[in-house]
C-alpha positions as CSV (number, residue, x, y, z in Angstrom):
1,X,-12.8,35.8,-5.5
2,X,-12.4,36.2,-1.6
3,X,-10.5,33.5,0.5
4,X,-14.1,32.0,2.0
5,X,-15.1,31.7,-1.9
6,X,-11.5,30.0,-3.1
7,X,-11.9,27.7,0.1
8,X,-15.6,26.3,-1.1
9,X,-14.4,26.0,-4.3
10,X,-11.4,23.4,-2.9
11,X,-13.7,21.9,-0.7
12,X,-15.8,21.2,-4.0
13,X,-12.9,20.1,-5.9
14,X,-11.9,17.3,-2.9
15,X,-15.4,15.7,-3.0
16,X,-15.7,15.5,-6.9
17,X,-12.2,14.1,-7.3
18,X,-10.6,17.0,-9.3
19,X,-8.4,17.2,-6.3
20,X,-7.1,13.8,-5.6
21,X,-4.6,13.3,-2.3
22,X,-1.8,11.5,-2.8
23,X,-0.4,9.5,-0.1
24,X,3.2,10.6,0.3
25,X,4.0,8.6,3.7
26,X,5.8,4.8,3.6
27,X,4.0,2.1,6.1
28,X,5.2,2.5,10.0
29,X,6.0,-0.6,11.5
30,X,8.9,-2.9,12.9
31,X,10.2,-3.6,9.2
32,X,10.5,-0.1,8.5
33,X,14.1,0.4,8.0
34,X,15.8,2.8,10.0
35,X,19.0,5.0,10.6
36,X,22.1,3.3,11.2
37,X,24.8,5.7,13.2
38,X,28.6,5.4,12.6
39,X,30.0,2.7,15.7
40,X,31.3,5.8,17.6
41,X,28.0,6.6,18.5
42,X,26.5,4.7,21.5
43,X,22.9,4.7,20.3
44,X,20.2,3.8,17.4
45,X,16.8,4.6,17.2
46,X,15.4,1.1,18.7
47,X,13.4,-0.6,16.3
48,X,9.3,0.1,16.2
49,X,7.2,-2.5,18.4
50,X,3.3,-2.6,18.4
51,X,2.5,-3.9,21.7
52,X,-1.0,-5.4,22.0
53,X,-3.3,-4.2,25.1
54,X,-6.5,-5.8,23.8
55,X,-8.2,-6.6,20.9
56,X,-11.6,-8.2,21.8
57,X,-10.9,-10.2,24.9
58,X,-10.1,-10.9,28.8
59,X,-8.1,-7.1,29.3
60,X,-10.9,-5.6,26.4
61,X,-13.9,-6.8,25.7
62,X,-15.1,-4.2,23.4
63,X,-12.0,-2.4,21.8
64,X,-8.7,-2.9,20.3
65,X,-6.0,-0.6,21.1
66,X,-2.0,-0.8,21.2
67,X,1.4,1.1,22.7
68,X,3.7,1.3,20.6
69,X,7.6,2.1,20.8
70,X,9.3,4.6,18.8
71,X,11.8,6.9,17.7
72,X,11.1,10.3,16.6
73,X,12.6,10.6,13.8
74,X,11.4,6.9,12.4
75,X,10.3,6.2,8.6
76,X,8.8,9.2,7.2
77,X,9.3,12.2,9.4
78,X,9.8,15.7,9.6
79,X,13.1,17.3,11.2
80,X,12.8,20.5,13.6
81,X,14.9,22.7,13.9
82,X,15.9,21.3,17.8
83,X,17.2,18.2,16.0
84,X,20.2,19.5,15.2
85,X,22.8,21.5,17.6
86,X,22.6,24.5,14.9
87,X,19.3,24.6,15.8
88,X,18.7,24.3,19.5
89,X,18.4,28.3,20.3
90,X,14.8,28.8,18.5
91,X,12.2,29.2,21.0
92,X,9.6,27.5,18.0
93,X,12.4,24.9,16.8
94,X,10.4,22.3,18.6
95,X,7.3,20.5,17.1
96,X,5.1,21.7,19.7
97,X,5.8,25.2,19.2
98,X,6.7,25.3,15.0
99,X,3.9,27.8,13.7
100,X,0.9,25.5,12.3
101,X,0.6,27.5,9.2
102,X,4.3,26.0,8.2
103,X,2.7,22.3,8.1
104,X,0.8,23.4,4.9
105,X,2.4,24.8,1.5
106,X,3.3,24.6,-1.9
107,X,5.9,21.7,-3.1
108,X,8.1,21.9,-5.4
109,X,9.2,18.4,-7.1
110,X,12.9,18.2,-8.7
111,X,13.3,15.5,-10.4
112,X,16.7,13.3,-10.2
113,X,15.4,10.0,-10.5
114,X,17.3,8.9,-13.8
115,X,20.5,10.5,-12.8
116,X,20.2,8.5,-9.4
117,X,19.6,5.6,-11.4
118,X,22.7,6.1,-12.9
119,X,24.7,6.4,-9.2
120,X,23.3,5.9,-6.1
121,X,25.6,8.7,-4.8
122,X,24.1,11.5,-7.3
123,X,24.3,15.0,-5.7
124,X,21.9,17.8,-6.6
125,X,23.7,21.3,-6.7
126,X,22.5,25.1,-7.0
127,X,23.3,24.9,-11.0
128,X,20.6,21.6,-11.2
129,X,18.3,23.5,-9.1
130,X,18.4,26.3,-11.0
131,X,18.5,24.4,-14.8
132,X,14.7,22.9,-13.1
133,X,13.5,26.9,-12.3
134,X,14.4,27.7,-16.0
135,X,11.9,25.1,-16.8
136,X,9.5,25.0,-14.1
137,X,9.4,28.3,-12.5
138,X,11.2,29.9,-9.6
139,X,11.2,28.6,-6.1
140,X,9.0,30.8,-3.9
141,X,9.4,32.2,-0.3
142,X,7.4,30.0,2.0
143,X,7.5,26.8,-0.4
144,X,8.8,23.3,0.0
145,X,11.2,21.7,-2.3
146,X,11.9,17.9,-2.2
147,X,14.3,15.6,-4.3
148,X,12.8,13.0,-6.5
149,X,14.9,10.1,-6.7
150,X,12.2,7.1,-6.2
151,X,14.7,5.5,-3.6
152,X,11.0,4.5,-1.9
153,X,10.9,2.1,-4.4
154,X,13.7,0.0,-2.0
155,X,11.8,0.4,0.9
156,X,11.0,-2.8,1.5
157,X,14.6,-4.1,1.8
158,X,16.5,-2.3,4.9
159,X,19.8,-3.5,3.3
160,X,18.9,-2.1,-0.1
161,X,17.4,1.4,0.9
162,X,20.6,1.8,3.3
163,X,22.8,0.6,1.0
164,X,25.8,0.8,2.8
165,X,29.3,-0.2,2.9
166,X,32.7,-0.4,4.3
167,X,32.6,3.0,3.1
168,X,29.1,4.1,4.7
169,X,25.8,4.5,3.0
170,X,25.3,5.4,-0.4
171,X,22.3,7.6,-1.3
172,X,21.7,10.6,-3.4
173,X,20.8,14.3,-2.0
174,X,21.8,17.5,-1.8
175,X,25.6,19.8,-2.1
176,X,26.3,22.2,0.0
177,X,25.4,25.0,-2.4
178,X,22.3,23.5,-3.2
179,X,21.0,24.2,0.4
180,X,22.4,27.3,0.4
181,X,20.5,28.4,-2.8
182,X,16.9,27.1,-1.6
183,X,17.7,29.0,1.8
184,X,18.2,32.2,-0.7
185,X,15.1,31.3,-2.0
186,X,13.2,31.6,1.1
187,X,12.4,28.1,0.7
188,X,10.5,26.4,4.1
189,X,12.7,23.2,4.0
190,X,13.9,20.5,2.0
191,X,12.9,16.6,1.9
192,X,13.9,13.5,0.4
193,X,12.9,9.8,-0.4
194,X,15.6,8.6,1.4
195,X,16.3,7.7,5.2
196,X,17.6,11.2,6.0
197,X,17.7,14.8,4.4
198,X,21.1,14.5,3.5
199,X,23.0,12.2,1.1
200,X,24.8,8.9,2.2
201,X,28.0,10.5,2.2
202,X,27.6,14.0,3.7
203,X,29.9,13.5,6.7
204,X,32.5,14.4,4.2
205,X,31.4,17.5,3.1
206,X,31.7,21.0,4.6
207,X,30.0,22.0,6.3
208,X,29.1,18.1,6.9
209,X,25.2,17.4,6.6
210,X,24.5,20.6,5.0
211,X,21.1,19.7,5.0
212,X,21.0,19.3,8.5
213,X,23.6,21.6,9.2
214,X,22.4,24.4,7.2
215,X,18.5,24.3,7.4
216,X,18.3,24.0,10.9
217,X,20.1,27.0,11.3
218,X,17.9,29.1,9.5
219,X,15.2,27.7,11.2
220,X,13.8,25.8,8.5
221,X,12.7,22.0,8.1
222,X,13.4,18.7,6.8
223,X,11.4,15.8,5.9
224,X,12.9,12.5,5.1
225,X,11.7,8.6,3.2
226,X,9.1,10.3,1.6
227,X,7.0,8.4,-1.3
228,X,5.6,8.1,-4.2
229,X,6.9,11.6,-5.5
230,X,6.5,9.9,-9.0
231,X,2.3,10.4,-8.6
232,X,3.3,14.2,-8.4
233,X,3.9,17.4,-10.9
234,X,7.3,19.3,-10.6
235,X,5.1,22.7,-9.1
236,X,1.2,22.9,-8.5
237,X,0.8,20.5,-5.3
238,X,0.3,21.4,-2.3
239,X,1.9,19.4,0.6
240,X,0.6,18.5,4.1
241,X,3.3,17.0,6.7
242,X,2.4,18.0,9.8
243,X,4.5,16.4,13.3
244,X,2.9,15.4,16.4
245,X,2.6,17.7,18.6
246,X,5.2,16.3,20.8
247,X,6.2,18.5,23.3
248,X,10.2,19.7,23.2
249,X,10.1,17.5,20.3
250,X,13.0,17.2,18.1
251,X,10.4,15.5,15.2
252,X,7.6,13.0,14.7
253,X,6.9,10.5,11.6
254,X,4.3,12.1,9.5
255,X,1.3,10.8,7.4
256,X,2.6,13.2,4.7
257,X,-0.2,14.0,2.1
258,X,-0.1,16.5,-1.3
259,X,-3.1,17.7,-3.3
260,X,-3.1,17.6,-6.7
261,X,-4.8,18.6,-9.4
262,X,-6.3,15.5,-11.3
263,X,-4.2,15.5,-14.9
């Protein structure tokens, strides 16, 4: 079967439903919560505000249509390279000049949602990554992996899917090692359900935000406050998170999609 034939027979797949797209992107708005820094830092992403230029009336009589104010890297959104200082020297760090063929490919699902249950603070290392390829299959070059942790599930409570305290925030991702051994892997990048790629308590580690830190340097890419990775199997889906086209930009939010196969 040549790639024309293998592409009619997804388009097929699509409109009869054996394909189904899940929806893998939490709503945008000004409730979505959003990054706190550390007070040594001047500056937060400003909260998201839909501003009304008509709807029907006086300044529009026929159309509705808004501006909107926003951060880059708001609710679910994909991290370029350019966001991080590891990564600023790539040419196509930037969402405007990332390859287009890297906003489509496989996804591979690891699920930690019961141990994150368990503590909020639950790291993923190389060993649990490679326990889930003795089971699933083996990471492949080119492919995403994402942690499943259904932290989405808090989304609707800024104080509860922050969960922070004197102490910081307190959310699950990856060790050091763990990024290390998807980079060996040839992985495309990592994502996770929570606000940013890299657990609550990262700052402590070395190197601090490794997912950051380390994926950025290599060129690769993160997606963070994903959803609903509970609708998806642990290999077979194919993910879709493609940024604006932003130009120098450092990320975008995403309407981050995956097809699957109907069980």
């Amino acid at each position: 079967m040549n790639a024309a034939q293998t592409l009619g027979n997804l388009a097929s797949l699509l409109v009869s439903g054996a394909v189904q797209v899940v929806d893998l992107s939490g709503p945008l708005g000004p409730d979505t919560p959003l990054l706190k820094l550390p007070p040594d830092f001047a500056k937060d992403t400003p909260k998201i505000e839909v501003h009304k230029i008509s709807e029907y009336d006086k300044d529009g009589p026929f159309w509705a249509w808004n501006w909107l104010k926003i951060g880059e890297h708001s609710g679910t959104h994909f991290d370029a390279p350019h966001h991080w200082i590891t990564g600023r020297d790539f040419a196509d760090g930037f969402t405007d000049t990332i390859p287009v063929q890297n906003f489509v490919a496989p996804l591979n699902v690891i699920d930690c949602s019961a141990e994150v249950a368990a503590d909020p603070d639950f790291l993923l290392d190389a060993a649990g990554v490679k326990a889930w390829e003795a089971k699933h299959g083996a990471i492949g070059a080119g492919e995403w992996v994402v942690m499943r942790s259904d932290w989405d599930k808090r989304v609707h409570d800024e104080a509860l899917y922050l969960n922070a305290d004197a102490n910081g925030p307190h959310s699950p991702g990856p060790t050091v090692d763990c990024i290390e051994y998807i980079l060996s892997r040839g992985a495309l990048g990592w994502g996770t359900q929570c606000i940013g790629t890299d657990a609550g308590q990262a700052g402590g580690m070395q190197p601090p935000y490794p997912a950051h830190n380390l994926l950025h340097k290599a060129n690769r890419y993160g997606l963070a406050s994903l959803a609903n990775l509970d609708k998806l199997p642990p290999k077979g889906a194919i993910l879709i998170a493609a940024p604006l086209k932003l130009v120098r930009g450092t990320g975008s939010p995403i309407r981050a999609m995956a097809l699957v196969p109907r069980s």
